[in-house]
N, CA, C and O atoms as a GROMACS GRO file, in nm:
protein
  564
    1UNK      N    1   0.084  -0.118   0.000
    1UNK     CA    2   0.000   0.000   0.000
    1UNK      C    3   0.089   0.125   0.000
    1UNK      O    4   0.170   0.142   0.092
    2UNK      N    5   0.076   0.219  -0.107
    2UNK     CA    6   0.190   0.326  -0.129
    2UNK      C    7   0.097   0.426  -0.018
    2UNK      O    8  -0.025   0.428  -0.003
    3UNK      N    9   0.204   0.507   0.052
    3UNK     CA   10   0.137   0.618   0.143
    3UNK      C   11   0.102   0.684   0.092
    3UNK      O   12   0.126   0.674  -0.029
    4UNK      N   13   0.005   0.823   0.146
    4UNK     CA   14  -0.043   0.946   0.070
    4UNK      C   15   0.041   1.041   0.053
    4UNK      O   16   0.075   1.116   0.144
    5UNK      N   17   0.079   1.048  -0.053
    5UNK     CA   18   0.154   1.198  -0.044
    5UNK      C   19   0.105   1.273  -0.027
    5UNK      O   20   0.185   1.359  -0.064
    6UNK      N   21  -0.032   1.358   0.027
    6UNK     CA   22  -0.041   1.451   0.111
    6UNK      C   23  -0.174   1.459   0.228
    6UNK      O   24  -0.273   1.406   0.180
    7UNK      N   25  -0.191   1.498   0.330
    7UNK     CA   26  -0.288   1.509   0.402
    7UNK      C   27  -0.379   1.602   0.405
    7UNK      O   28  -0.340   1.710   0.451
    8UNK      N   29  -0.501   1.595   0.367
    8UNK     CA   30  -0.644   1.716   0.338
    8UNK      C   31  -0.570   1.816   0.491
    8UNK      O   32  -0.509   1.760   0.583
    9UNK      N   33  -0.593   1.940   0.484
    9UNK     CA   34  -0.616   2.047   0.527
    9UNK      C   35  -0.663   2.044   0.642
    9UNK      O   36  -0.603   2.067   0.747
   10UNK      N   37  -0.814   2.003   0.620
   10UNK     CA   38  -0.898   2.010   0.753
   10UNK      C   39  -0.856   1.900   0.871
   10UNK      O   40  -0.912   1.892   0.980
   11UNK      N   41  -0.729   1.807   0.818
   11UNK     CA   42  -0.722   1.727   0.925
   11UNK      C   43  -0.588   1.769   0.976
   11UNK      O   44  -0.535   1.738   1.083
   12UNK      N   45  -0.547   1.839   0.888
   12UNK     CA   46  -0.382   1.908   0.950
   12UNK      C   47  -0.396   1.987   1.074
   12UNK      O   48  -0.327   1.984   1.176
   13UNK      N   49  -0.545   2.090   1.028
   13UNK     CA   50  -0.615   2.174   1.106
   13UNK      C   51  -0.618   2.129   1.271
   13UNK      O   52  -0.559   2.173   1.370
   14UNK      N   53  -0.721   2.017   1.251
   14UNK     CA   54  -0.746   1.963   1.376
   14UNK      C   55  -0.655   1.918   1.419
   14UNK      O   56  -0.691   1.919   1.536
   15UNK      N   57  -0.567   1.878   1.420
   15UNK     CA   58  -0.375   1.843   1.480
   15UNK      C   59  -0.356   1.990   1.538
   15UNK      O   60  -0.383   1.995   1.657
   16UNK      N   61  -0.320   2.095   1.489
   16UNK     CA   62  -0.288   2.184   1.521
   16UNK      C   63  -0.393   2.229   1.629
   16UNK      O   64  -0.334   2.261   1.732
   17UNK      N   65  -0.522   2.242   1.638
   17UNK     CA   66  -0.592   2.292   1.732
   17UNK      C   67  -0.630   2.181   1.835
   17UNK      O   68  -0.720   2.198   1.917
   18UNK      N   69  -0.571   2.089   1.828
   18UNK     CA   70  -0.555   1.979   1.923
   18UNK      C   71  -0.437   1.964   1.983
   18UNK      O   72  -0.436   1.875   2.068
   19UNK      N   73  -0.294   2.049   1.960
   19UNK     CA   74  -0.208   2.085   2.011
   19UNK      C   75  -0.178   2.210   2.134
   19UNK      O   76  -0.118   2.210   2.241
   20UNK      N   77  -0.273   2.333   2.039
   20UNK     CA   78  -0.296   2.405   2.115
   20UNK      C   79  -0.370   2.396   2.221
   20UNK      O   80  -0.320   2.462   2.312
   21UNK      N   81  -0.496   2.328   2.257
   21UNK     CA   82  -0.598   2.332   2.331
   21UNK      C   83  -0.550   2.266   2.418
   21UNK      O   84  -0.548   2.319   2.529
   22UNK      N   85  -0.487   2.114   2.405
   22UNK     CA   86  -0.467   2.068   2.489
   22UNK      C   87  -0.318   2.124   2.584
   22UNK      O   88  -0.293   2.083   2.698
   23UNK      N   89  -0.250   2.204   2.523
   23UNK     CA   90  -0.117   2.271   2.593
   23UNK      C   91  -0.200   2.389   2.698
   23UNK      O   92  -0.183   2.400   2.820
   24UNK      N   93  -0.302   2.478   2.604
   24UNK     CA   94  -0.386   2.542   2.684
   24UNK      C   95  -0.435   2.453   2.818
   24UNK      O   96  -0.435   2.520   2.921
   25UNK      N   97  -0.467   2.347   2.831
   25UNK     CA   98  -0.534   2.308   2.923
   25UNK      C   99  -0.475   2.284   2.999
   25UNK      O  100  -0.509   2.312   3.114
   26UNK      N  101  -0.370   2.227   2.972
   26UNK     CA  102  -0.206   2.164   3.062
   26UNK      C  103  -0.162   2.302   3.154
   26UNK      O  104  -0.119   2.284   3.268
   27UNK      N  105  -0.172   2.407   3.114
   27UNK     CA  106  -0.142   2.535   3.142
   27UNK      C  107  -0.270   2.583   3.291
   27UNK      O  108  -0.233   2.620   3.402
   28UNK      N  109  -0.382   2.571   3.255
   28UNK     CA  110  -0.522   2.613   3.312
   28UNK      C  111  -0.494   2.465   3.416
   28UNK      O  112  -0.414   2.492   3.506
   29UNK      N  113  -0.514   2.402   3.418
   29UNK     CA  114  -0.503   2.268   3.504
   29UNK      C  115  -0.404   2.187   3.585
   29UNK      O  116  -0.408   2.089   3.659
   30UNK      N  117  -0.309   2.275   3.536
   30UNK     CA  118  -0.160   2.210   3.577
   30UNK      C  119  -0.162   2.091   3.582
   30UNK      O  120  -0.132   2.046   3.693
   31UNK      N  121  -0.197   1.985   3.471
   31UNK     CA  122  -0.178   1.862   3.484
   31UNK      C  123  -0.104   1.851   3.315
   31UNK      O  124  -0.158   1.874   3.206
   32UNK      N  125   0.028   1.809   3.347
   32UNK     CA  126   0.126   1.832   3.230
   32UNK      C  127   0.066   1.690   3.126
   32UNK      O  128   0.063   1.695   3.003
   33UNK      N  129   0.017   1.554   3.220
   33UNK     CA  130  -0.052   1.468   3.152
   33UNK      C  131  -0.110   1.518   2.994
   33UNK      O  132  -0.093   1.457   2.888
   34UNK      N  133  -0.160   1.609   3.008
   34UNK     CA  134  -0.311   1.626   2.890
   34UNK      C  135  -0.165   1.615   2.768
   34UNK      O  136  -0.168   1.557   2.660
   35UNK      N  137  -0.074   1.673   2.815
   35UNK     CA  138   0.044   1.699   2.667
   35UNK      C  139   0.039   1.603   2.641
   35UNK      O  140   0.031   1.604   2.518
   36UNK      N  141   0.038   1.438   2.697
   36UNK     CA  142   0.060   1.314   2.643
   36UNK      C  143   0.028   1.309   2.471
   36UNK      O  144   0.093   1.282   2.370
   37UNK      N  145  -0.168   1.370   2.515
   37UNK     CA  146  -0.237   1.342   2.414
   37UNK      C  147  -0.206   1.358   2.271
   37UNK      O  148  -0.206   1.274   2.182
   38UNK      N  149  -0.168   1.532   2.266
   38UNK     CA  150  -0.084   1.512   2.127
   38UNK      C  151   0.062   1.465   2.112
   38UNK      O  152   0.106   1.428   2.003
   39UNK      N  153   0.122   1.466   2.203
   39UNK     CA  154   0.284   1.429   2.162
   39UNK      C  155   0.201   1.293   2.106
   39UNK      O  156   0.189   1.274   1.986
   40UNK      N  157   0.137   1.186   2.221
   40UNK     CA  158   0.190   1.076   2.152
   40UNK      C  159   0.122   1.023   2.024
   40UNK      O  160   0.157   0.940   1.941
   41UNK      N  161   0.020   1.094   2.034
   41UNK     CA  162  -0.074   1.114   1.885
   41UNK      C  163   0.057   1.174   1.752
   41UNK      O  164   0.049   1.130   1.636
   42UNK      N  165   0.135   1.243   1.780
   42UNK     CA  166   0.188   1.290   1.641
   42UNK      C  167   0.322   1.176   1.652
   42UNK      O  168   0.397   1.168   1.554
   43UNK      N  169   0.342   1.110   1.743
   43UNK     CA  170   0.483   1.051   1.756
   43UNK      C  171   0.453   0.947   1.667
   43UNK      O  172   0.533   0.902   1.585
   44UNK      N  173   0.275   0.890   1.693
   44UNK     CA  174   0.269   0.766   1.552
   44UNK      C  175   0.233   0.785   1.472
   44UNK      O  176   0.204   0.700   1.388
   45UNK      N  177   0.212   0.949   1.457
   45UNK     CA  178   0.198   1.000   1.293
   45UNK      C  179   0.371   1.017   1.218
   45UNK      O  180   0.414   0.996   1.105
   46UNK      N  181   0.422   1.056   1.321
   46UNK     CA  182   0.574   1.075   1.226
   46UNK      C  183   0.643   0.920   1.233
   46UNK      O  184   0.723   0.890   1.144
   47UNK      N  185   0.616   0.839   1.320
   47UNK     CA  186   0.658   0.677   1.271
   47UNK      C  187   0.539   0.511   1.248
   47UNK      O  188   0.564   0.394   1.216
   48UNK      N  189   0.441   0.568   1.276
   48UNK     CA  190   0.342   0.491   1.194
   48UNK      C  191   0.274   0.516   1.078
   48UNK      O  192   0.222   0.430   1.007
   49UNK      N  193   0.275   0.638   1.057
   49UNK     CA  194   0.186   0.698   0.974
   49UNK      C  195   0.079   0.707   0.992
   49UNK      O  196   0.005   0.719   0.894
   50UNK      N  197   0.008   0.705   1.166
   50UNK     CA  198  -0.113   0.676   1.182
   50UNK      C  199  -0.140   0.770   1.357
   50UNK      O  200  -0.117   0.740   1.474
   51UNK      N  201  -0.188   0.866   1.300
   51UNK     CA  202  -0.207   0.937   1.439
   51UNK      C  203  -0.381   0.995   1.404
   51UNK      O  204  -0.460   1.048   1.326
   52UNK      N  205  -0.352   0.925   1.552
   52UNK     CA  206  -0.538   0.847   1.549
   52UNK      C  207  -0.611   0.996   1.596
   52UNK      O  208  -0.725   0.970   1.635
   53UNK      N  209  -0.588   1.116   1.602
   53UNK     CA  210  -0.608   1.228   1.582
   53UNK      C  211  -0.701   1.282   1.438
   53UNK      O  212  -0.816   1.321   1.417
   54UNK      N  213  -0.610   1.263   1.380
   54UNK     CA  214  -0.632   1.284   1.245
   54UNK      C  215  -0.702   1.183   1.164
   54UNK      O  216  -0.768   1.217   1.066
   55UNK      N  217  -0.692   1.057   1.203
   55UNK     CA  218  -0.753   0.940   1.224
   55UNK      C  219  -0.909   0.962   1.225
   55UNK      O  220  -0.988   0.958   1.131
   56UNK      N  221  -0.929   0.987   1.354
   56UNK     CA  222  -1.082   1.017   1.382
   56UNK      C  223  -1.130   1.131   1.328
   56UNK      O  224  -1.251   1.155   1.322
   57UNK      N  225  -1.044   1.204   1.289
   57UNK     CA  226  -1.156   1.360   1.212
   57UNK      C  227  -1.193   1.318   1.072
   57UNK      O  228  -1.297   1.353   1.016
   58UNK      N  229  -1.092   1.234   1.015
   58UNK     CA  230  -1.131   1.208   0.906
   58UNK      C  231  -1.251   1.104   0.881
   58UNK      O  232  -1.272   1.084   0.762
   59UNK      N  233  -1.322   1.043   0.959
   59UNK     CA  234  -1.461   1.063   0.984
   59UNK      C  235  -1.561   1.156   0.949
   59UNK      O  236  -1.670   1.137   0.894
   60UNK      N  237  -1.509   1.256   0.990
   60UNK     CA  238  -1.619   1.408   0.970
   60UNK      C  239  -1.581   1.450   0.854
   60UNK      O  240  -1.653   1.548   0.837
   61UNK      N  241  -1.496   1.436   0.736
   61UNK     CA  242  -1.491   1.505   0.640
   61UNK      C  243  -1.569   1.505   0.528
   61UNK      O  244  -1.568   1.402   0.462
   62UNK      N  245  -1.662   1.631   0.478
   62UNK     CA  246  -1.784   1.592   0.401
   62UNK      C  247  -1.756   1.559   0.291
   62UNK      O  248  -1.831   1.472   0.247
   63UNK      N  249  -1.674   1.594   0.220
   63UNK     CA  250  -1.596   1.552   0.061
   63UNK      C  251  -1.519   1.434   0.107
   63UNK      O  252  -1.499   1.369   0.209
   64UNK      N  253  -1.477   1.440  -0.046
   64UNK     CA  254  -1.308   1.355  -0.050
   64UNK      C  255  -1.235   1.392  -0.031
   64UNK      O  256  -1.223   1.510  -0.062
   65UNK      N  257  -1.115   1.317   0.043
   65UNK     CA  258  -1.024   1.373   0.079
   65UNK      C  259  -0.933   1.480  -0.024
   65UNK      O  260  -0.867   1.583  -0.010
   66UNK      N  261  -0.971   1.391  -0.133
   66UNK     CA  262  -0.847   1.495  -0.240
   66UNK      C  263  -0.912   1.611  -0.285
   66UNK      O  264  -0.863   1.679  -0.375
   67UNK      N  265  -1.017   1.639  -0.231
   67UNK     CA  266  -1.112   1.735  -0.258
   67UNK      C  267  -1.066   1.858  -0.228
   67UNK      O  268  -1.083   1.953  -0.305
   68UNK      N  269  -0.966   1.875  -0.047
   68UNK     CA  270  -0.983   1.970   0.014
   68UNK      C  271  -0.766   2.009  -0.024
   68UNK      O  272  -0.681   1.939  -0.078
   69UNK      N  273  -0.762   2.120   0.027
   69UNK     CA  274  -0.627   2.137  -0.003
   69UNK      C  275  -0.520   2.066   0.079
   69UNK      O  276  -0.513   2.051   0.201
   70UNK      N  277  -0.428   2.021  -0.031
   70UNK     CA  278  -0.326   1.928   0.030
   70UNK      C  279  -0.236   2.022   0.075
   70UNK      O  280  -0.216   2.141   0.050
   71UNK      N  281  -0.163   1.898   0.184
   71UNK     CA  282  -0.055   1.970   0.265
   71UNK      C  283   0.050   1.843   0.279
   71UNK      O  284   0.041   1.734   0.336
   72UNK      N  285   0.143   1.899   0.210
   72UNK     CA  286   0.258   1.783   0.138
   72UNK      C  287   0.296   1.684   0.320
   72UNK      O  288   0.316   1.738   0.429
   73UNK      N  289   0.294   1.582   0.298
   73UNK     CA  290   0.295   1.498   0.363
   73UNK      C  291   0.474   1.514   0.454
   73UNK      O  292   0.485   1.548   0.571
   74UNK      N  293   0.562   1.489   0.384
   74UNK     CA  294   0.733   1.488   0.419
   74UNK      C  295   0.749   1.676   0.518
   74UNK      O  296   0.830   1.699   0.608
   75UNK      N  297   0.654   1.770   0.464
   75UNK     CA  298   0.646   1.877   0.534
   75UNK      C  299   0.566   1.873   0.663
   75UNK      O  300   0.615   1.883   0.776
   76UNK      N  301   0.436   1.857   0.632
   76UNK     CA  302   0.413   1.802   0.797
   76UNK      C  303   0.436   1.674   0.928
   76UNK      O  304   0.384   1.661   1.038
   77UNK      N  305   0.569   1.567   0.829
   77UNK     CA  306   0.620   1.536   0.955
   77UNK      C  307   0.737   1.555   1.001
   77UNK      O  308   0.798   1.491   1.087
   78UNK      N  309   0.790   1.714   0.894
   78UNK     CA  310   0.937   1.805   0.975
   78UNK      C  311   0.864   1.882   1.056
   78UNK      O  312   0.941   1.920   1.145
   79UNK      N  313   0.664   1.964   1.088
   79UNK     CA  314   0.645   2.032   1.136
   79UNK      C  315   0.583   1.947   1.260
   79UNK      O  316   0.548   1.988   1.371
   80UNK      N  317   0.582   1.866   1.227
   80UNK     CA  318   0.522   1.727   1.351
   80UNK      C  319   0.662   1.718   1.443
   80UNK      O  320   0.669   1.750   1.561
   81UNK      N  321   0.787   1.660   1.349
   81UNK     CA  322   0.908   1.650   1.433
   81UNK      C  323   0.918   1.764   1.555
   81UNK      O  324   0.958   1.723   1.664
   82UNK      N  325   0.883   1.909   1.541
   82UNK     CA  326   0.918   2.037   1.583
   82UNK      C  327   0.830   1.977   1.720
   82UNK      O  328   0.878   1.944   1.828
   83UNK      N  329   0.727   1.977   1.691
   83UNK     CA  330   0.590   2.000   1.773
   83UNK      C  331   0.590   1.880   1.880
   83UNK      O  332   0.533   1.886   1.989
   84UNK      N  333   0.680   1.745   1.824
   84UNK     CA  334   0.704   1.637   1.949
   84UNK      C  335   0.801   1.679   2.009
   84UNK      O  336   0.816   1.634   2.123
   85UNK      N  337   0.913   1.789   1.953
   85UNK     CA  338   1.032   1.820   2.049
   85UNK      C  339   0.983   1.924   2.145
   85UNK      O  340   1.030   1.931   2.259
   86UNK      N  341   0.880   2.013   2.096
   86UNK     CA  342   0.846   2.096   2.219
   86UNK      C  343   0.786   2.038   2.318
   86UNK      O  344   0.799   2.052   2.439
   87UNK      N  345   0.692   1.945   2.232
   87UNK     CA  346   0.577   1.906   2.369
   87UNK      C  347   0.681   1.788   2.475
   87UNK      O  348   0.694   1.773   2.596
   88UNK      N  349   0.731   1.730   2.369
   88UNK     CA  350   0.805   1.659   2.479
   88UNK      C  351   0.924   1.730   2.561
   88UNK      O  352   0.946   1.693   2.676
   89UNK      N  353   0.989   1.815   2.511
   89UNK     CA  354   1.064   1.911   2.642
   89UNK      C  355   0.954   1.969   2.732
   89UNK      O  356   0.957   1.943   2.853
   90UNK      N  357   0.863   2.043   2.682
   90UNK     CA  358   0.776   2.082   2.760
   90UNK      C  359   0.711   2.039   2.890
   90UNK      O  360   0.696   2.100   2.996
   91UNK      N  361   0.663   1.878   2.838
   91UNK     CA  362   0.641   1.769   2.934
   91UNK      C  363   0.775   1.741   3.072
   91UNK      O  364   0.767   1.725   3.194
   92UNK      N  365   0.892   1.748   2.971
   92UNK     CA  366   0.960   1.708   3.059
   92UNK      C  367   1.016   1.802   3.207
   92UNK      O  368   1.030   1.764   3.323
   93UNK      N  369   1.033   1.914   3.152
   93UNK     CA  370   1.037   2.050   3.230
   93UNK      C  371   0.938   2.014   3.309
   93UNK      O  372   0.980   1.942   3.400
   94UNK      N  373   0.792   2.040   3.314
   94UNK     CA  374   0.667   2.009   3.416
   94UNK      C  375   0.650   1.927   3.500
   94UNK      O  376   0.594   1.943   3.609
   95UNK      N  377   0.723   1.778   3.432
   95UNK     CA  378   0.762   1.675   3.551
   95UNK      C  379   0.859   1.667   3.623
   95UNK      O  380   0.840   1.585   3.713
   96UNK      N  381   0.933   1.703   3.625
   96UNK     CA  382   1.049   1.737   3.699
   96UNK      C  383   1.081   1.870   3.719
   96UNK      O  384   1.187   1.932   3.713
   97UNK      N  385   0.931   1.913   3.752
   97UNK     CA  386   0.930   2.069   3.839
   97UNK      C  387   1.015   2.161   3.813
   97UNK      O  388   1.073   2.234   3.894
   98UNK      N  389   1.025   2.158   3.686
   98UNK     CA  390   1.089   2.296   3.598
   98UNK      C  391   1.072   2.386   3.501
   98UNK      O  392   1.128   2.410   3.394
   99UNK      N  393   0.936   2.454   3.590
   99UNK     CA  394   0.847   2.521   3.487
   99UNK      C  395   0.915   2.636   3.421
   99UNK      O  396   0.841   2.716   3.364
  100UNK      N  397   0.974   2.647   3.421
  100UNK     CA  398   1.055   2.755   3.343
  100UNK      C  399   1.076   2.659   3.176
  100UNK      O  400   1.045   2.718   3.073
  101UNK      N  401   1.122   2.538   3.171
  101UNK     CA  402   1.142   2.469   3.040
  101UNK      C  403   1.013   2.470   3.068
  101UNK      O  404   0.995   2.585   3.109
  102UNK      N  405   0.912   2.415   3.072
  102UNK     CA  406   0.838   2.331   3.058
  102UNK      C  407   0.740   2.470   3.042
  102UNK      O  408   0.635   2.425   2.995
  103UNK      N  409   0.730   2.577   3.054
  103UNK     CA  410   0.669   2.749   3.000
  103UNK      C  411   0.688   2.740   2.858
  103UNK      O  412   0.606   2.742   2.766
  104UNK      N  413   0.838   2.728   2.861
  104UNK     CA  414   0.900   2.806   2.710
  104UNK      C  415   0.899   2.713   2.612
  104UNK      O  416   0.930   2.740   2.496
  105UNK      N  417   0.857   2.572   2.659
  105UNK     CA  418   0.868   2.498   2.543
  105UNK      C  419   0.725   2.491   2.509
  105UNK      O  420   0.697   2.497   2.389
  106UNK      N  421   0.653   2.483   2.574
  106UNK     CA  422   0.507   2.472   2.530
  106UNK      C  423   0.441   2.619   2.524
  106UNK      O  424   0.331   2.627   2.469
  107UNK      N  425   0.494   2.724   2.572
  107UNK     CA  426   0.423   2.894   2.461
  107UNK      C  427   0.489   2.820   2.315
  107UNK      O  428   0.407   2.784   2.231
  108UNK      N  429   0.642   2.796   2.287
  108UNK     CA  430   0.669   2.821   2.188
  108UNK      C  431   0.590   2.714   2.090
  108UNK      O  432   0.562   2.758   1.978
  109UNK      N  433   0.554   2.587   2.119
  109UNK     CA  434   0.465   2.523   2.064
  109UNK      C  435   0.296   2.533   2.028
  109UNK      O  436   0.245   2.484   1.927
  110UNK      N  437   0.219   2.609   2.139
  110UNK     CA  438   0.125   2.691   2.125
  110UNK      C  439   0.115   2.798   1.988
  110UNK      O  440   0.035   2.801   1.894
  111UNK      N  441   0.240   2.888   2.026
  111UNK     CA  442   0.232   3.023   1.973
  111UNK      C  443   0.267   2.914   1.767
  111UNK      O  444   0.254   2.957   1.652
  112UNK      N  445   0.279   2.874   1.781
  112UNK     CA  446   0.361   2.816   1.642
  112UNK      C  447   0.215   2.738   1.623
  112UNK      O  448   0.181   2.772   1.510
  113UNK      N  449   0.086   2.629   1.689
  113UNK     CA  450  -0.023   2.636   1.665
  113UNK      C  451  -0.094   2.701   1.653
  113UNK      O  452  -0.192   2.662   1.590
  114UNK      N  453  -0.092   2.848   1.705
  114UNK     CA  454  -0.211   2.928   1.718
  114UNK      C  455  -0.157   2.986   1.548
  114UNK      O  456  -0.236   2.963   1.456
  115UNK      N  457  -0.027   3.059   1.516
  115UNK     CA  458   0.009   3.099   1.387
  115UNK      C  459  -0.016   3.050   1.272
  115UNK      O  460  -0.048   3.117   1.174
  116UNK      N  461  -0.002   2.920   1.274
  116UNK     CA  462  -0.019   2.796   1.124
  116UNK      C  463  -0.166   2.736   1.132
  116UNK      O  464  -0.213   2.649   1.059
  117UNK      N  465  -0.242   2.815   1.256
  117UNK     CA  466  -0.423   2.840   1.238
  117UNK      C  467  -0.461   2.977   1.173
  117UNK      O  468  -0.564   2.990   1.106
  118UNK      N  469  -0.384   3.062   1.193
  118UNK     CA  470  -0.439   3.174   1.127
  118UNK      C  471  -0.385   3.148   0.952
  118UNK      O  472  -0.456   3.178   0.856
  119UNK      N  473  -0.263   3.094   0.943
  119UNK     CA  474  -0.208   3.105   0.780
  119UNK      C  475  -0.094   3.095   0.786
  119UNK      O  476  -0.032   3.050   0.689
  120UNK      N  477  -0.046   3.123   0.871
  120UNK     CA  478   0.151   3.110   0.820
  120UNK      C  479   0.183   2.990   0.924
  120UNK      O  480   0.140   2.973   1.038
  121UNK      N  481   0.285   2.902   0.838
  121UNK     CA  482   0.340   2.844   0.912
  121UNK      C  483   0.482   2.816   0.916
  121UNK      O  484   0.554   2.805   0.817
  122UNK      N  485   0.516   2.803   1.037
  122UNK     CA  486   0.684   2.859   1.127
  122UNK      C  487   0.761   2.748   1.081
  122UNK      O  488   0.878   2.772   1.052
  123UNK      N  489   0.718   2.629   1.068
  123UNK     CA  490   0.782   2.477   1.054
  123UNK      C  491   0.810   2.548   0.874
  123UNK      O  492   0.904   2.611   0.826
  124UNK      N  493   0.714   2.512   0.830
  124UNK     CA  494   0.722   2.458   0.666
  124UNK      C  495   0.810   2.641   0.644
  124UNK      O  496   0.868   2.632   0.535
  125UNK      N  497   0.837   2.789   0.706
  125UNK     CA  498   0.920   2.855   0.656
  125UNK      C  499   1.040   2.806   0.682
  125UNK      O  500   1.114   2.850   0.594
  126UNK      N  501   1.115   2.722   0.773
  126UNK     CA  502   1.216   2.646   0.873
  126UNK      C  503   1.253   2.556   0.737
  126UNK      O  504   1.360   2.561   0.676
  127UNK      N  505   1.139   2.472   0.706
  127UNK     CA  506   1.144   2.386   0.642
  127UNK      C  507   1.243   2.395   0.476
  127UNK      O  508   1.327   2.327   0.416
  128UNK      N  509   1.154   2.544   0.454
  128UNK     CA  510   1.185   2.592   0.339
  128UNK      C  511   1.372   2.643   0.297
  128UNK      O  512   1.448   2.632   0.202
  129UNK      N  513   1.373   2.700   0.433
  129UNK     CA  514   1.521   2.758   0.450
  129UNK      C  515   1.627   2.644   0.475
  129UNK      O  516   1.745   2.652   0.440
  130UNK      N  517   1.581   2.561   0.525
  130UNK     CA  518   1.698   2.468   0.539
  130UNK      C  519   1.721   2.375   0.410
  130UNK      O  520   1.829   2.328   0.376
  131UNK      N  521   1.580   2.356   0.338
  131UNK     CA  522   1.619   2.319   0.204
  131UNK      C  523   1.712   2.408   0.088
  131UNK      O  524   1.795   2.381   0.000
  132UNK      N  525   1.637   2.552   0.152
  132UNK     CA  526   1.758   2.633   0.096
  132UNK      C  527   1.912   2.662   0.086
  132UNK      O  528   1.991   2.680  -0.007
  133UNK      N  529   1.920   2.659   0.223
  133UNK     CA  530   2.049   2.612   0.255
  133UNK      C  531   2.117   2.531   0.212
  133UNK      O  532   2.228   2.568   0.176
  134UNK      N  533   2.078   2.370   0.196
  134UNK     CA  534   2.090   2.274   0.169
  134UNK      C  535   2.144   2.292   0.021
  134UNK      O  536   2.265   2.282   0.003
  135UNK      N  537   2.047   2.323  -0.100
  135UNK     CA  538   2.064   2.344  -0.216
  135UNK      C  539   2.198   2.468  -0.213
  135UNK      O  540   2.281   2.466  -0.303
  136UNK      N  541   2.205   2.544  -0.130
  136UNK     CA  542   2.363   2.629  -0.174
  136UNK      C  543   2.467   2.571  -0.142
  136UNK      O  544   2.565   2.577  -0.216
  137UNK      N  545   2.467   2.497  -0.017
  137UNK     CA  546   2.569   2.433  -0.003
  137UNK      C  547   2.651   2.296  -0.104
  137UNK      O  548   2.767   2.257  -0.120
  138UNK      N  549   2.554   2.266  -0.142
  138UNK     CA  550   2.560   2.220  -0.231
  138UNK      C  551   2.615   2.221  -0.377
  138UNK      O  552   2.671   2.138  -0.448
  139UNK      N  553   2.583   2.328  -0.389
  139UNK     CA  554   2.606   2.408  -0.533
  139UNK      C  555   2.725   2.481  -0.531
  139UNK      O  556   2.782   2.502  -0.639
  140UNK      N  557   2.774   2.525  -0.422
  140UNK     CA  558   2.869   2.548  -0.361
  140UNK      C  559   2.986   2.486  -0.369
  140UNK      O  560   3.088   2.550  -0.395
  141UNK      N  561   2.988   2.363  -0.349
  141UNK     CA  562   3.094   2.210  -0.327
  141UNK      C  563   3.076   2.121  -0.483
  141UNK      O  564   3.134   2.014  -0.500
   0.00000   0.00000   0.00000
């Protein structure tokens, strides 16, 4: 079974506002637990290919999938990679009573969900530049 090269929109969506909300809540509740939910939800999207997140929304989607706008697949699991390193520093700071990491890693994971909900996103410009990079150095040698 060849994978999808890309994932509909509306389910990228709900990843992202399932990142935020639940960091929001972790924040309001002080129970660093709730982060589990998405870290470990995107951890078997970037090595199963199956994060049951995205999983279950795609249930609710009224079209076809190829209907709605794609979002290149290899890009959202360098912006997935980002988003398990915060939440999981984040996590880790909180459990071992060091809210100072465990602040700055999860605003900066928040603030980077709440942004790539309005339209821009911080990963795939990251993404873009290091391919850039990549290609000069290259060209370079």
């Amino acid at each position: 079974m060849q994978k999808p090269l890309f994932i509909p929109r509306p389910l990228v969506r709900v990843n992202q506002w399932t990142i935020l909300l639940f960091t929001v809540a972790t924040w309001i509740f002080q129970q660093p637990l709730l982060l589990l939910i998405p870290l470990v939800a995107n951890v078997l999207g970037l090595f199963f290919n199956l994060n049951p997140i995205m999983k279950f929304a795609r249930l609710f989607l009224k079209k076809e999938p190829s209907s709605y706008i794609p979002e290149d697949v290899t890009q959202q699991k360098f912006n997935s990679s980002i988003a398990i390193f915060c939440l999981l520093i984040g996590f880790i700071g909180f459990i071992y009573n060091l809210p100072v990491l465990g602040y700055t890693f999860t605003i900066m994971v928040a603030l980077a969900s709440s942004i790539a909900i309005l339209g821009f996103c911080i990963g795939c410009f990251l993404f873009f530049q290091l391919n850039q990079l990549k290609y000069r150095l290259k060209k370079a040698s």
